[in-house]
C-alpha positions in Angstrom: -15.5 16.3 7.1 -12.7 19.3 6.3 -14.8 21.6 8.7 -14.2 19.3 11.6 -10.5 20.1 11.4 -11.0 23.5 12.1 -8.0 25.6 13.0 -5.1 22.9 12.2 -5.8 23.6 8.6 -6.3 26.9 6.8 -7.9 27.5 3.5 -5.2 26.5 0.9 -4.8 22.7 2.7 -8.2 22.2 2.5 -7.9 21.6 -1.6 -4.7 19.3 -0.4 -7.4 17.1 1.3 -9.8 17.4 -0.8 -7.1 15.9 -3.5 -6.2 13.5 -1.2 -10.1 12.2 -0.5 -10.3 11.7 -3.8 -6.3 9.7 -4.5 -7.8 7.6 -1.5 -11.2 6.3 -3.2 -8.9 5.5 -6.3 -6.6 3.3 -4.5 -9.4 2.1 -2.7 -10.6 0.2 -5.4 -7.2 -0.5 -6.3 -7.1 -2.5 -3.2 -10.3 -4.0 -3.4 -9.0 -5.6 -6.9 -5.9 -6.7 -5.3 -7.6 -8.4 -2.7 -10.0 -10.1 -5.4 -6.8 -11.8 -6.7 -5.0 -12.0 -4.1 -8.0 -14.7 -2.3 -8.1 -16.6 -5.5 -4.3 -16.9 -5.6 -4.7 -18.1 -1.7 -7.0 -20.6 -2.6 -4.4 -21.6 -5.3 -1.5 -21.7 -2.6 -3.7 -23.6 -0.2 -4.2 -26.2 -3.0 -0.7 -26.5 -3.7 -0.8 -25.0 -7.2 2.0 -23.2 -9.1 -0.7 -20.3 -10.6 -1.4 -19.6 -6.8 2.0 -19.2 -5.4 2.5 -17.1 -8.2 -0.4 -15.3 -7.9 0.1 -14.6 -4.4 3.8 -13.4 -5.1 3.3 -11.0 -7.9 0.1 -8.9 -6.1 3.1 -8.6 -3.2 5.4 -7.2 -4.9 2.9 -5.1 -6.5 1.8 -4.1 -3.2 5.5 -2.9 -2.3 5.6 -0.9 -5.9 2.2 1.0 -5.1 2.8 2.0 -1.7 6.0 3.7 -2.8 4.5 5.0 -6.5 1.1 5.9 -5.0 1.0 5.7 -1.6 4.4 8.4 -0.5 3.3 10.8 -2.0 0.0 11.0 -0.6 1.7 10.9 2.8 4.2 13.6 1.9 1.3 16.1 0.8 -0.3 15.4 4.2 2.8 16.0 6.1 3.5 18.7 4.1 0.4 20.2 5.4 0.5 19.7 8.8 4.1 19.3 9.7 6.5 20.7 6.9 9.9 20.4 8.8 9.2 16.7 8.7 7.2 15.7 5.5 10.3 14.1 3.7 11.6 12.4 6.4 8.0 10.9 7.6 6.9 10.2 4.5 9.7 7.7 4.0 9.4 6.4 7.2 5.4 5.5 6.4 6.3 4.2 3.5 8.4 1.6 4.3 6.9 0.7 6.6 3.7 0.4 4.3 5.5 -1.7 2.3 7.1 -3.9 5.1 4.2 -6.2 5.7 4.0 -7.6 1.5 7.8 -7.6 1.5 8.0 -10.3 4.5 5.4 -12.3 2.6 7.9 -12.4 -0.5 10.9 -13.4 1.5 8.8 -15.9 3.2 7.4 -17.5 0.0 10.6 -17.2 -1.4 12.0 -19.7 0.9 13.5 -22.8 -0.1 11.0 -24.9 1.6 8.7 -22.8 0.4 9.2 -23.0 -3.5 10.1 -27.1 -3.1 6.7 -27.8 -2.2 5.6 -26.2 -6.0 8.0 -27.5 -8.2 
């Protein structure tokens, strides 16, 4: 798969990727995990129980956490190899919004009307 990328990468950013690859498959299962628990808290929320609205709120803002432990610096070692005026800057920007999408879902569970319908 490296050799397909051909003259946008020399030899020392192919051990970046090759790092990356492998920081992928990790988080990879990562995910798969989360999303485990995050269908059986679902189910939870869509029965109306406490475990499940709490379920569903803690692998969000777990989410949030790993995309900015995990996840930005991954994409600031591939902007750093591609584009290194910008790898900072773009890596920040990915980031959040990486972590946008499980931030909403906290806010909107978070609601009053929300939370009354659980106590």
């Amino acid at each position: 798969m490296l050799n397909q990328l051909g003259p946008y990468v020399d030899r020392s950013s192919v051990a970046v990727f090759e790092t990356l690859m492998r920081q992928t498959a990790f988080l990879n299962r990562i995910q798969t995990v989360g999303s485990l628990v995050l269908l059986a808290g679902s189910i939870g929320l869509l029965l109306r129980k406490k475990w499940g609205w709490y379920t569903v709120v803690a692998v969000h803002v777990a989410a949030v956490a790993a995309v900015f432990i995990w996840v930005m610096p991954m994409f600031e070692n591939l902007y750093r190899a591609l584009d290194p005026r910008s790898a900072g800057t773009m890596a920040l920007a990915m980031t959040i919004l990486g972590a946008l999408a499980p931030a909403v879902v906290v806010v909107f569970l978070l609601l009053k009307p929300v939370v009354s319908q659980f106590e």
